[in-house]
N, C-alpha and C positions, 0 to 999 in steps of 0.2 A: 504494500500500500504506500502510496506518493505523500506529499505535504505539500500544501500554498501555502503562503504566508498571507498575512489580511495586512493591508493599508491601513493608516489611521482615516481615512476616510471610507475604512469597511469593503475595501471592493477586492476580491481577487483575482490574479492573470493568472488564464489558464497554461499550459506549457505545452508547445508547440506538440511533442506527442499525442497529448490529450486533444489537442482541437485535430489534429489527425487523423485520431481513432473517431472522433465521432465526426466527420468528414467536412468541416465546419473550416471556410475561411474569410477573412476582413469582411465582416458588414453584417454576415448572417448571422441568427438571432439562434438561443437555447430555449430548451423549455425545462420546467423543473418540476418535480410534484415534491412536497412536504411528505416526509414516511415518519413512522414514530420512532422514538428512541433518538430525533435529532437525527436523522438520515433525508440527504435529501438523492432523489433522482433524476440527473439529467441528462438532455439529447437532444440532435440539434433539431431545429423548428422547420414541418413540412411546408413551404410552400405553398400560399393560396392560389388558387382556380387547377387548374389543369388544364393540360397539353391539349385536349380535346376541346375543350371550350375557349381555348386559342385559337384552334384551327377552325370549330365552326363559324368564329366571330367574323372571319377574315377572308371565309371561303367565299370566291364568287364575287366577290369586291372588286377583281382587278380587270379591268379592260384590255390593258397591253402589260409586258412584263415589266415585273417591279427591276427597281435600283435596287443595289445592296444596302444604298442610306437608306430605300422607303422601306425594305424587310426591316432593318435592322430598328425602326422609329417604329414597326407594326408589332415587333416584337416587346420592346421597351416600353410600350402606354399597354398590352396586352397584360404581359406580368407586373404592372405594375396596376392591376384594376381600371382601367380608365377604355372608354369604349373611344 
């Protein structure tokens, strides 16, 4: 078993193995649940919408083929909720 150390502002870094193992990098979000006995369990945060309700959002939109900027702007407002 590992150790963190805590900040005097409470917060701890996780170490690069750890954010590894749970496949977690810059930006993406953990989840945690409270267990008894002061245990807690964490992993990293799935993801809202899906792949599927990207693609049907977008299907059938295009008239002539996309740019790589217009994928890449259709993809960017898709995951990030914005129709």
């Amino acid at each position: 078993m590992g150790t963190l150390s805590i900040t005097a502002k409470g917060q701890v870094t996780l170490k690069r193995d750890l954010l590894q193992h749970l496949g977690l990098a810059p930006g993406q979000k953990v989840e945690f649940d409270k267990l008894p006995n002061g245990e807690i369990r964490m992993r990293a945060a799935q993801a809202e919408g899906s792949i599927e309700n990207f693609i049907g959002r977008h299907a059938g939109k295009a008239e002539k083929p996309l740019t790589l900027e217009e994928i890449n702007e259709i993809a960017a407002s898709g995951w990030a909720g914005q129709e």
